[in-house]
N, C-alpha and C positions, 0 to 999 in steps of 0.2 A: 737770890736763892729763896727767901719768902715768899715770891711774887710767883714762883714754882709751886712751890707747896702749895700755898692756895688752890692754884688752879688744878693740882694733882688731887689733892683735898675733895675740891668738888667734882671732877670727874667722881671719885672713885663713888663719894656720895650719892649720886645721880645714878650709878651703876646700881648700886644698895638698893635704892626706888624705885628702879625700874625693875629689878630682881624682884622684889620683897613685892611688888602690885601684879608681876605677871604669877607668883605662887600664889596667891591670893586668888587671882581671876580662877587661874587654871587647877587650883586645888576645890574652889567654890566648886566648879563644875564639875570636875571631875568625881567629886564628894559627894554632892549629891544624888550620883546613882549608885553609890555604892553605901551612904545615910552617914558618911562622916565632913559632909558638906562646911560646917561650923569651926571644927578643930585643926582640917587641912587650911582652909582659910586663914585662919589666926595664926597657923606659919608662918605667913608674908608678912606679918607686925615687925617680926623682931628686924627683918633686914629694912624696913622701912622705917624704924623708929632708930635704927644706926644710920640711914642713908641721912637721916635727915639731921641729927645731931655732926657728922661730917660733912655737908654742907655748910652749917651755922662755923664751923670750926675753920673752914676753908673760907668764909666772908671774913673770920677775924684776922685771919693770917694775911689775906689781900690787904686788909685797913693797919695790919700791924698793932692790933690793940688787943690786951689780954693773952698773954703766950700761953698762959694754963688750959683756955679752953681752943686755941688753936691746936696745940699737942694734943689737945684729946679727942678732936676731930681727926687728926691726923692717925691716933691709933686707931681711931672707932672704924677708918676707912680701909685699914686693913682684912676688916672684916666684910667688909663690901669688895673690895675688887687689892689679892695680895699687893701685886707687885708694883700699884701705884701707889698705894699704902707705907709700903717699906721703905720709899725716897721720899715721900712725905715726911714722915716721920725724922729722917736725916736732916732734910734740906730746912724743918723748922728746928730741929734741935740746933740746927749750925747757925740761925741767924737768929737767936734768943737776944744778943745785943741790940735788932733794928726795932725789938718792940718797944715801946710807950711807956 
């Protein structure tokens, strides 16, 4: 069940990064001609600074070390992509015994 999470973890992660760098690109540009080029851009932070915190979350969860910040990656990845987020969330609450 761990070995899920992780892997559900960093998808949803990866999803966040990819999300959070196409608003980015696409807010840059699009902002630019309209002079809000700067602040549309800085949108794509917040899902890329979650992407990448549920990533790290979903390596712990693979290694089974540190269950505090594997469950925190596992919430934070609800906010990148719901629905792989939310068995996340289960699948490491339920194997809290296989950690370290």
């Amino acid at each position: 069940m761990v070995k899920a999470a992780g892997v559900l973890t960093i998808i949803a992660g990866c999803v966040g990064i990819g999300i959070g760098a196409f608003v980015s690109v696409m807010g840059g540009t699009i902002g630019a001609l309209a002079g809000l080029g700067g602040m549309l851009a800085a949108l794509g932070a917040a899902p890329i600074g979650l992407g990448i915190v549920a990533l790290i979350g979903g390596i712990f969860a693979l290694r089974r070390r540190v269950w505090g910040f594997a469950l925190t990656g596992a919430i934070l990845s609800c906010f990148c992509f719901l629905p792989l987020g939310v068995l996340a969330i289960i699948f490491v609450s339920m194997g809290r015994r296989e950690f370290a």
